[in-house]
N, C-alpha and C positions, 0 to 999 in steps of 0.2 A: 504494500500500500504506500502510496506518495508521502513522503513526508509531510509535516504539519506547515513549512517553511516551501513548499511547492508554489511553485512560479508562473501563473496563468493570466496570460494576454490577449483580450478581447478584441476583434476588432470589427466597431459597428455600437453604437451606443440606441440601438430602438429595444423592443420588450426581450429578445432572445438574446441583445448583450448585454442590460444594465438587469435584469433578473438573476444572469449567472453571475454576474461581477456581485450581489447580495448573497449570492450562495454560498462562491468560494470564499468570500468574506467571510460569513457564518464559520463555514469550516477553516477557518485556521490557514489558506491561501495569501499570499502576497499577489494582490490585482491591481492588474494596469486597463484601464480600460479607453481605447483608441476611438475617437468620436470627432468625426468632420462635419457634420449638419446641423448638431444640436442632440442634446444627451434625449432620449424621447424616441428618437427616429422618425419615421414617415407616420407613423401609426401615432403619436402624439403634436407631430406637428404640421404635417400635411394632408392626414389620411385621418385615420379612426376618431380621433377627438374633436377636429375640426368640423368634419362632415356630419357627426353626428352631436355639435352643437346649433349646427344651421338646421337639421332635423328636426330639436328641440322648438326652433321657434316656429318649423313649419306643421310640427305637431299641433302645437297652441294655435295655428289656424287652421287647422283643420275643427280642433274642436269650438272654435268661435262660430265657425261657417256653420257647425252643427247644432248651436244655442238655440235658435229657434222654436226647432222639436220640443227641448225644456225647458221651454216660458220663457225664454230671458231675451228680452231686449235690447239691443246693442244701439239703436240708432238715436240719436240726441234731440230726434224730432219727430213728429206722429209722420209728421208728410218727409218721405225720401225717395228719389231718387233713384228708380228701380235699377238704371244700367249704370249706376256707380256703387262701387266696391266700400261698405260702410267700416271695413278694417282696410290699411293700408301695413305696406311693410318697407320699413328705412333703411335698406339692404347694407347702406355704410355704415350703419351701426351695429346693426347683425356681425359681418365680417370683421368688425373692429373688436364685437366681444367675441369672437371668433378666436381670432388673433391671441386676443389677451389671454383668454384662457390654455390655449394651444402653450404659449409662452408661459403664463405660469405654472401651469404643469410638468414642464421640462425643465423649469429650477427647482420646481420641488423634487425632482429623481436624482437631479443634479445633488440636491442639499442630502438627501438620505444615502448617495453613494458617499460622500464624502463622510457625513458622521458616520460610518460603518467601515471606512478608513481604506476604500478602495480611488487607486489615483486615475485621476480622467487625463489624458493627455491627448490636446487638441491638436487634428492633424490626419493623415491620411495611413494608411498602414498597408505592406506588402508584404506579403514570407516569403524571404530569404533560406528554403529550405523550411526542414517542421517545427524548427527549434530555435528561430530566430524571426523577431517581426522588426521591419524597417521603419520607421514612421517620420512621414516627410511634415514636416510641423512649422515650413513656411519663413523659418528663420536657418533652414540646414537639415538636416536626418539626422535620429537615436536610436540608435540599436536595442533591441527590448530581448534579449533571452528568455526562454519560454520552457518551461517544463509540459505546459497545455495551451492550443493554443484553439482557439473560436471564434471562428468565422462566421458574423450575423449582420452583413452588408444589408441586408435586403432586397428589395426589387423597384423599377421603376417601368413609370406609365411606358407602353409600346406604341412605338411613334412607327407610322409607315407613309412608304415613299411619298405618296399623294395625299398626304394631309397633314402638314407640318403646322405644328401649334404656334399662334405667334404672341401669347399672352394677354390679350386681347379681347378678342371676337372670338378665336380657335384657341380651345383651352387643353387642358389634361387635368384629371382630377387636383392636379397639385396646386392648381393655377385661379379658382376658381375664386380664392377669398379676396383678389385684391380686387371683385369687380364693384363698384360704391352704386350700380343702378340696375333695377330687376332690368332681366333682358326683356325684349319684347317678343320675342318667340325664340325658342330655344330649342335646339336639334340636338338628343340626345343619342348618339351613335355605339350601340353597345347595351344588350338587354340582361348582362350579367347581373352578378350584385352593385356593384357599383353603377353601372348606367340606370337601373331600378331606380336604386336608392335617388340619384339627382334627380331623375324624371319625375318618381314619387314629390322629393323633397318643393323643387319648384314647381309644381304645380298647384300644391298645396298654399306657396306663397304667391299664387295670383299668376304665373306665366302660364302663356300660351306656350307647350311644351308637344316636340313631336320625337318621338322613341323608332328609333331605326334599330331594329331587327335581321340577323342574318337568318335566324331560326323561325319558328310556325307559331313559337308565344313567349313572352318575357320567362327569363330566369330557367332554362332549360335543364340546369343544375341542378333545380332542386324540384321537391314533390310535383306533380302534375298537380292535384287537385290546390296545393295551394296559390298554386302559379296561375290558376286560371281563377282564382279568388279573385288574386291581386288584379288581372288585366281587366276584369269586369268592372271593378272598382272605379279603377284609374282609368278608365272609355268613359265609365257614366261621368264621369267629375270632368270629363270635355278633353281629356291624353289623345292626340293623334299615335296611333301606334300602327307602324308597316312592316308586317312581317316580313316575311322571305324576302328581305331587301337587305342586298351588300352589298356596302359603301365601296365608292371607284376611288373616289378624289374626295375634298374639301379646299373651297378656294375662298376670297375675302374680296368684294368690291364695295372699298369704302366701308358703308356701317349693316353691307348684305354679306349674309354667308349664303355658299352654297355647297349640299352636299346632292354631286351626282352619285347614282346608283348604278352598279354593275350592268344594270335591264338601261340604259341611259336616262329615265326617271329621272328628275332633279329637283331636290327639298331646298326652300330658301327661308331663311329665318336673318335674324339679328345674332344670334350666338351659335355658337357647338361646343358641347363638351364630348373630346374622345375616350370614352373608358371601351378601348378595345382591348383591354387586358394589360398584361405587366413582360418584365424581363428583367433577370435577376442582377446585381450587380458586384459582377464578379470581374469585371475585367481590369488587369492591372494589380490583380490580389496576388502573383507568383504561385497561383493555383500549381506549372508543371514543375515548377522548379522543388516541391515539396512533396510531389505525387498525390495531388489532389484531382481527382476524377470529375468530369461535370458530366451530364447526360444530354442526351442531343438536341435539348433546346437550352444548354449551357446553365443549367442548375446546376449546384455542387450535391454530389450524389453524399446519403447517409443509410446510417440505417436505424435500428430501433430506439437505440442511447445516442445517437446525433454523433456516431463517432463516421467519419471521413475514409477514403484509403488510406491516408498518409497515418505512420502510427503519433499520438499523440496530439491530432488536429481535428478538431470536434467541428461542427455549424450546424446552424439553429437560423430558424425563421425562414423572411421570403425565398432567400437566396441560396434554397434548400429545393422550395417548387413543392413542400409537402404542406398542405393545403392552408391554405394562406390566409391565417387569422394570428391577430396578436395573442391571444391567448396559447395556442398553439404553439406560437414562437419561443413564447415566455417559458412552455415546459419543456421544449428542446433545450432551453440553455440551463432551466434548472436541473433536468435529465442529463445534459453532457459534464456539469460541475457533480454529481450526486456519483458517476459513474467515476471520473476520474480519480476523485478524491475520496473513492472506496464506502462512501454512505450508501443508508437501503437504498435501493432504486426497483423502479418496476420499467420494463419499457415503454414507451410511446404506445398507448391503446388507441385507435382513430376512431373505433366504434362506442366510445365513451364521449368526445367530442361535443359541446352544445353549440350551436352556432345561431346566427340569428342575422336576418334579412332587416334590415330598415326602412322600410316601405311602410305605407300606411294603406291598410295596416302590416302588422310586423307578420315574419315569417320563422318561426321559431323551429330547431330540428334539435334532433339526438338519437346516437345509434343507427342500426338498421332500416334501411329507405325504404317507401315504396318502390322503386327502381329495383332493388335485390328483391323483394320479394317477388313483383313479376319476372323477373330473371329465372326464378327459382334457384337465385345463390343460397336460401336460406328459408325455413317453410316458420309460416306463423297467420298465426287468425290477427284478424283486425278490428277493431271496430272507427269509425269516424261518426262525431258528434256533433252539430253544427249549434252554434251559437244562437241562434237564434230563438231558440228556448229556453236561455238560460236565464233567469229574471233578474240579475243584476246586469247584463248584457241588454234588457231590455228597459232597466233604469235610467241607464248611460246611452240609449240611445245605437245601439252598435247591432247591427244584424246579421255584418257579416264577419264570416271566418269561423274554425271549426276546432277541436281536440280529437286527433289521431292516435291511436295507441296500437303498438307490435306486441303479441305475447306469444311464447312457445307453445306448441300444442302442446298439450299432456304436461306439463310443469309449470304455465303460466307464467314464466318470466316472462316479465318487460322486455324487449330487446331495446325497441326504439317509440321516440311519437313524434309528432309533428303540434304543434299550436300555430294557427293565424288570430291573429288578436289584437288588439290595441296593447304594448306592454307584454308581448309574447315573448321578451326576451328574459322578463321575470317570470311567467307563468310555465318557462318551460323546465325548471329548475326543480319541480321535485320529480319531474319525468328524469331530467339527466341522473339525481338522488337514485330511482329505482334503477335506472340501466345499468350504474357503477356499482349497486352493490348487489346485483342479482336479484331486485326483489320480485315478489308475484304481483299477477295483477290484483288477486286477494288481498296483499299487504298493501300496496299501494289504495287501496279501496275503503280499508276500515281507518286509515289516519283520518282524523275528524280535520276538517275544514268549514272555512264558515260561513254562515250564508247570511246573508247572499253574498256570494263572490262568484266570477268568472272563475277563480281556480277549483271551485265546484264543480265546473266540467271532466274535471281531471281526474277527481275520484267517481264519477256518474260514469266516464268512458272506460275506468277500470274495475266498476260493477257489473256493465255488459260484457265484459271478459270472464267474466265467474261461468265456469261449467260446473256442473250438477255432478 
């Protein structure tokens, strides 16, 4: 086992480097932790915190737009105005507390790696070999010797030939908070999680918003039924959305964008964001010089404990390609410091996993898909619950979206479920509870919950799971 006095040098400060740099901390590790963007990463400063702070306030208008239904009157005057907008949104100050927040959160990681006595050192980092990281820090290079070293670069937006962002009008998800005025129609290119989430997010803030699809329906990734939740949703609330449409080009005249389409089709709006996916960033890391292996869309290959080919060279998070949530990240790098430095460790489970869509409504998952089980990777009875029965669901006004549940035939484990919801990223958390510790749908059934609550659903959908 590594000595107490073990040498490990991070390089990459988002959740899968500043998580392990807390870990070897913990354990009795001397940590250097190499960080060129800001200690946070993409995931706290361009991605996850950011986006789903602008969510937050497109949340709060979604549920104004819904006040109606529950008595409450919003307009300052009997007589209004039918084709004006009685909530507005002041988008520069959205992106401002955006901002701020994104920033403050990345000194607060900053301030807990430092009281926990692990050193940040600003700057770019290269392995020289598996046992030495270079770091160019802008005033010369430092040689950093490594006993372990962990690569958690990340990923960034995939730009292709015909549609170069120019920060502006053509964006990348990274690019979107310095815009100070709602767009006036907005061309979302990319039905993934992320093109979801913007198309959801402004549309809800009052944009004329149109979703370009290569696929037959938004979010092809995840369950069917909840996917066609969301696109029914988002049509009724006025979402242009085109499916089987891929993008050729993106070009910029003046304050028009236009996105042609492959069929020659052509979308014209005032913005585009491209969220056509990611590409990790690895280049310029001395990935061959240490025998580190990437796979053929140049991720660095791992395996269960986030350990590398190279001995001694661990990586965590995007720049891994193994499915790309911050959370996720976060246990690769606590899994690569747990394994190194000889503590319990279990490997990397992905069927344990909770993840969650940001769309309104939310798109909550854990465990075993619908997708495996029509595969027949894996056999399990179902049941799907729809919301629209549930009387706290019908207090708040909310009718759509449903609770999914996987059980084993003949032993009733939970495998997996699914939540569409308002806040399904909290409702899905005692499903993740049963997945991880093998409970039955009976266990999961007799926890009292309380009512009226939407997570009433969730022991009602693992009451119909009881066989006799």
């Amino acid at each position: 086992m590594p000595a107490a006095t073990s040498r490990v040098v991070i390089v990459g400060g988002g959740p899968g480097g500043y998580e392990a740099g807390l870990v070897a901390a913990q354990l009795g590790a001397e940590v250097t932790l190499v960080d060129s963007d800001g200690v946070g990463g993409s995931a706290v400063l361009t991605d996850c915190v950011p986006s789903k702070t602008l969510i937050a306030t497109a949340e709060l208008m979604t549920d104004v737009e819904g006040a109606g239904e529950l008595g409450v009157e919003l307009a300052s005057s009997v007589e209004r105005v039918e084709t004006m907008r009685r909530v507005s949104v002041d988008l520069a100050r959205v992106n401002a507390r955006v901002k701020q927040l994104a920033h403050d959160q990345s000194v607060d990681i900053a301030q807990r790696l430092e009281k926990e006595g692990v050193r940040v050192l600003r700057g770019r980092g290269r392995l020289d070999g598996a046992d030495t990281v270079v770091v160019d820090t802008g005033d010369g290079e430092e040689r950093l010797a490594a006993d372990a070293v962990l690569l958690a670069t990340g990923a960034a937006p995939r730009i292709t030939a015909g549609a170069r962002p120019d920060g502006e009008r053509i964006l990348t998800w990274e690019q979107v908070y310095d815009l100070t005025e709602l767009p006036a129609h907005l061309i979302v290119v990319g039905s993934g999680v992320t093109g979801a989430e913007f198309a959801s997010g402004y549309l809800a803030l009052g944009v004329e918003v149109t979703l370009v699809s290569s696929r037959d329906r938004v979010l092809p990734g995840e369950d069917a039924d909840a996917a066609t939740v969301l696109e029914e949703v988002l049509t009724r609330r006025g979402m242009h959305l085109l499916g089987h449409s891929r993008m050729a080009s993106v070009s910029r005249d003046a304050d028009t964008v236009t996105v042609t389409l492959t069929d020659g089709r052509t979308v014209r709006g005032s913005h585009c964001i491209l969220a056509v996916g990611s590409v990790p960033r690895a280049e310029g890391l001395g990935l061959e010089s240490a025998g580190v292996d990437v796979d053929d869309r140049g991720f660095v290959t791992v395996d269960r404990v986030s350990r590398t080919t190279a001995r001694g060279v661990y990586a965590a998070g995007d720049c891994t390609g193994v499915l790309m949530l911050a959370s996720v990240a976060a246990m690769q790098g606590r899994i690569a410091m747990w394994h190194f430095l000889g503590d319990a460790v279990s490997p990397l489970d992905l069927k344990k996993v909770s993840s969650n869509v940001f769309t309104s409504p939310e798109i909550a998952t854990v465990g075993w898909s619908q997708q495996a089980v029509d595969r027949g990777e894996i056999q399990a009875d179902q049941v799907m619950l729809p919301l629209a029965g549930n009387a706290r669901a019908k207090m708040q006004g909310v009718r759509d979206g449903f609770v999914k549940l996987f059980c084993r035939p003949g032993t009733g484990i939970i495998v997996g479920g699914v939540v569409v919801a308002p806040r399904a990223s909290e409702l899905i958390h005692p499903v993740s509870i049963a997945v991880a510790q093998s409970m039955t749908a009976d266990q999961l059934a007799q926890a009292f919950t309380v009512y009226p609550s939407i997570s009433g659903s969730v022991a009602e959908a693992a009451r119909r799971l009881h066989r006799v």
